[in-house]
C-alpha positions in Angstrom: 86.5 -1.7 121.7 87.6 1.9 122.7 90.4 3.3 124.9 90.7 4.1 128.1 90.1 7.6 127.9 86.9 7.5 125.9 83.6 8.1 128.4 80.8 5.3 128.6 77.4 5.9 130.2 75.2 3.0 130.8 71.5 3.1 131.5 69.9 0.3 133.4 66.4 -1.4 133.1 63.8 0.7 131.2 60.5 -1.7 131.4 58.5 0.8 129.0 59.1 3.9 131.5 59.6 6.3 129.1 58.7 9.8 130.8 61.5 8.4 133.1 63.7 7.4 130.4 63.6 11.1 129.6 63.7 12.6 132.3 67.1 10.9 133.2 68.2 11.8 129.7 68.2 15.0 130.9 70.5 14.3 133.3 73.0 12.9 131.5 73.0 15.8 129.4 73.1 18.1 132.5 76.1 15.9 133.9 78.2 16.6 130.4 76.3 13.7 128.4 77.8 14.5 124.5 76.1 12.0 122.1 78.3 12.3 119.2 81.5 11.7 121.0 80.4 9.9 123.9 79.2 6.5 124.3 76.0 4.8 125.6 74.8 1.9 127.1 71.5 0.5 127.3 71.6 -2.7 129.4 68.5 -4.4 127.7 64.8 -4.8 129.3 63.0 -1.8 127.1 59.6 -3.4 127.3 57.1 -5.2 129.7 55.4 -3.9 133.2 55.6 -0.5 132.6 52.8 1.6 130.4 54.4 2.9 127.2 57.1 0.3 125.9 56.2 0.9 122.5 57.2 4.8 123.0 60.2 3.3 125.0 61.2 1.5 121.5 60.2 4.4 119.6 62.6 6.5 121.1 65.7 3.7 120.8 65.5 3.5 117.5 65.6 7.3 117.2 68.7 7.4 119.0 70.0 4.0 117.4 69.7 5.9 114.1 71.5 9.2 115.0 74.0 7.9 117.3 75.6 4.7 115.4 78.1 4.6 117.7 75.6 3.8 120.8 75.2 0.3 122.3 72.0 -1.5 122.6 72.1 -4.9 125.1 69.8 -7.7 124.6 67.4 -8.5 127.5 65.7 -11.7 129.2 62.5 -9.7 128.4 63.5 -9.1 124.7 64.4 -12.8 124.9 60.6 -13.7 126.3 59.1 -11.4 123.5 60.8 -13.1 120.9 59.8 -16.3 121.7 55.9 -15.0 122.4 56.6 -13.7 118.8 57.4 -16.4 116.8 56.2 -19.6 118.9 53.3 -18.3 120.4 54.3 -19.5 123.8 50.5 -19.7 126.2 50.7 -19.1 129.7 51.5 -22.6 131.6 52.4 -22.2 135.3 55.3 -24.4 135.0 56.9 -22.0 132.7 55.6 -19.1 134.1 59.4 -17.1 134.4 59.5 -17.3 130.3 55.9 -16.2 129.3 55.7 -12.7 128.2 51.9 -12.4 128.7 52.8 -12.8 132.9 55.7 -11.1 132.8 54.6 -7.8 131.8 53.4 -8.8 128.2 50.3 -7.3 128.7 50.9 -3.9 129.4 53.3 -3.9 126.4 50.3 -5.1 124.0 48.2 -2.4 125.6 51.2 0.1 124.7 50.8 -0.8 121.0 46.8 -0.8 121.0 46.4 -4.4 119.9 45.4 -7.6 121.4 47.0 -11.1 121.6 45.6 -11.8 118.3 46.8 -9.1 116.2 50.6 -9.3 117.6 51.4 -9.2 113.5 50.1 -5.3 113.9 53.5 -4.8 115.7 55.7 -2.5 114.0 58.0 -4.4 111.9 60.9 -1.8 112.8 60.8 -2.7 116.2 61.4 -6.0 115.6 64.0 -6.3 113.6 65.4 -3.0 115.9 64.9 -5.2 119.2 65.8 -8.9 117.9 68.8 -7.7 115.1 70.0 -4.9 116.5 71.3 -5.4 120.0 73.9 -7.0 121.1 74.7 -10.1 123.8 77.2 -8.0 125.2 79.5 -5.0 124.8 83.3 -4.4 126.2 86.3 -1.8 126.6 89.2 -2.1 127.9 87.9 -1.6 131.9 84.5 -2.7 131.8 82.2 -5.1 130.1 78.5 -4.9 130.1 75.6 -7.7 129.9 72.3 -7.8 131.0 71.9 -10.5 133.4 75.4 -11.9 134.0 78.4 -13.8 133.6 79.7 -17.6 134.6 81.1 -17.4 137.6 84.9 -18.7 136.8 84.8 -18.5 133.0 86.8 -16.2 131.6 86.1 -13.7 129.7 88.0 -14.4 126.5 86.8 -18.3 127.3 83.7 -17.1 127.1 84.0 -15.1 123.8 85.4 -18.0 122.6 82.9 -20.3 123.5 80.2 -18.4 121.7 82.0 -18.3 118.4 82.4 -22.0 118.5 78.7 -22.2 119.6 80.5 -24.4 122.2 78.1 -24.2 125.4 76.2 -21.5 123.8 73.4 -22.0 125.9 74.7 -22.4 128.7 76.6 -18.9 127.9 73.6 -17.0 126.7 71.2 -18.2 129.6 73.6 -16.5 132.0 74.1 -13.1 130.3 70.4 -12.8 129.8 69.2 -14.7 133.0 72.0 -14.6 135.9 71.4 -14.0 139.1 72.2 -14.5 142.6 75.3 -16.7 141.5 76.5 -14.3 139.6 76.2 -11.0 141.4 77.4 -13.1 145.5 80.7 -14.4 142.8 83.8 -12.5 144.1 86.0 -13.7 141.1 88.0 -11.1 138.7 86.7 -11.4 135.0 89.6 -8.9 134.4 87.1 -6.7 134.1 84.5 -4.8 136.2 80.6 -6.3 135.3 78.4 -3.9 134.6 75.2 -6.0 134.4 71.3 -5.1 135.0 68.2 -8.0 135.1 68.4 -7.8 139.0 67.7 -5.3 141.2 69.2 -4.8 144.8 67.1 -6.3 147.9 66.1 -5.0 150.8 68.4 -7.9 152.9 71.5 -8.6 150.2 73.4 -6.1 147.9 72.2 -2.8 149.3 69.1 -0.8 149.3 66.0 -1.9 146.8 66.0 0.3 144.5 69.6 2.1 144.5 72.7 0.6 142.3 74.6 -2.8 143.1 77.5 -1.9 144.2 81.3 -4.6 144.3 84.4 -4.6 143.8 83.7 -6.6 140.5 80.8 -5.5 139.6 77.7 -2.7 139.4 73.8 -3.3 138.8 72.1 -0.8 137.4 68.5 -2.1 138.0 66.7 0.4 139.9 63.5 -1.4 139.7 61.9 1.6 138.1 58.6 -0.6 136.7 55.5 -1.2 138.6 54.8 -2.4 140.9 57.9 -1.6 142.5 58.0 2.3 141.2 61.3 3.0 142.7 64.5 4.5 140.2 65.8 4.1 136.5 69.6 4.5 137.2 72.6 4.9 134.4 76.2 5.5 135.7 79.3 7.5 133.7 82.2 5.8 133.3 85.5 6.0 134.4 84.3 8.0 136.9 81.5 5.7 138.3 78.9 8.7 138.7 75.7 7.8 139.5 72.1 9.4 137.8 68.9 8.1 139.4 65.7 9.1 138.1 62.6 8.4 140.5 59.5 6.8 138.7 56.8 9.5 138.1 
């Protein structure tokens, strides 16, 4: 955990847009971005839907390996990879929500030049990178920071507790990789403001599609930068709650 006066930037949803991922890079550095001092936050999602996830991963690890200190959230999609990796989970329609191949799978084989068949061609690196190397969640003293979301009236010390006593675990983990409309219409005070990705605003609830979640509780940082919807990649700069917003390209 770090003090108050330490800065935090947190990037939303990538989904393998990495000219994007650069782009807002940019502007973070532009906006006083230091990565040796200063944190980041990547709020998980790296792969799937978009063209060049293995570039995406590429570039994570890079940064993963000079910056230490940087945070790197487990996604939903990591989550579906994962099990497309060691189960070899088909398509089945009842199921259709968990299956990487229909969720964006494609496009990521395509990134790495190999077919269904070949997934062992997949850059051991990046595995162990994307399934041992991030995180469930990350916190500081004003903010904590999960890719899908939190259970609505658990605390979050009840919830940290919880996980180390593998106590509900399940339950737990299914919310901060999968949560959503529970979660983000939830008014209650985790102590902390949520700052969460996974779900991107609507055109009829939470604001406009496309820009940041905004609450008293909590921000969304899901710009839904991937196609089809082509719209922003969004981090924010904490305490301050600045805003960077990177059209897709």
């Amino acid at each position: 955990m770090i003090k108050n006066n330490n800065k935090v930037w947190a990037v939303g949803d990538i989904h393998g847009c990495y000219q994007e991922l650069m782009a807002l890079y940019e502007q973070l550095l532009v906006g006083g971005l230091n990565p040796e001092k200063h944190i980041v936050v990547f709020i998980g999602d790296y792969m799937d839907r978009g063209s060049e996830s293995k570039k995406v991963i590429d570039q994570l690890i890079k940064w993963h390996k000079h910056y230490p200190h940087w945070i790197f959230l487990y996604g939903n999609h990591e989550d579906i990879f994962r099990n497309w990796i060691e189960n070899g989970q088909k398509y089945e329609e009842s199921q259709r929500w968990s299956c990487f191949l229909y969720n964006g799978g494609v496009e990521t084989l395509k990134s790495y030049k190999i077919q269904e068949a070949v997934k062992s061609l997949i850059p051991k690196e990046h595995l162990n990178f994307l399934f041992n190397e991030t995180k469930l969640f990350y916190e500081t003293d004003k903010y904590i920071f999960v890719h899908g979301g939190l259970l609505p009236n658990v605390s979050i010390k009840d919830t940290k507790y919880s996980l180390k006593k593998k106590e509900n675990k399940e339950t737990i983990t299914n919310a901060m990789l999968w949560a959503r409309d529970d979660f983000i219409d939830d008014e209650y005070d985790w102590g902390k403001k949520v700052i969460f990705g996974h779900t991107p605003a609507s055109k009829s609830r939470w604001g406009k599609f496309g820009d940041p979640i905004l609450m008293k509780n909590k921000i969304g940082l899901d710009g839904a930068i991937c196609p089809p919807a082509c719209k922003n990649l969004i981090a924010v700069e904490l305490p301050e709650e600045r805003f960077y917003i990177q059209q897709h390209l």
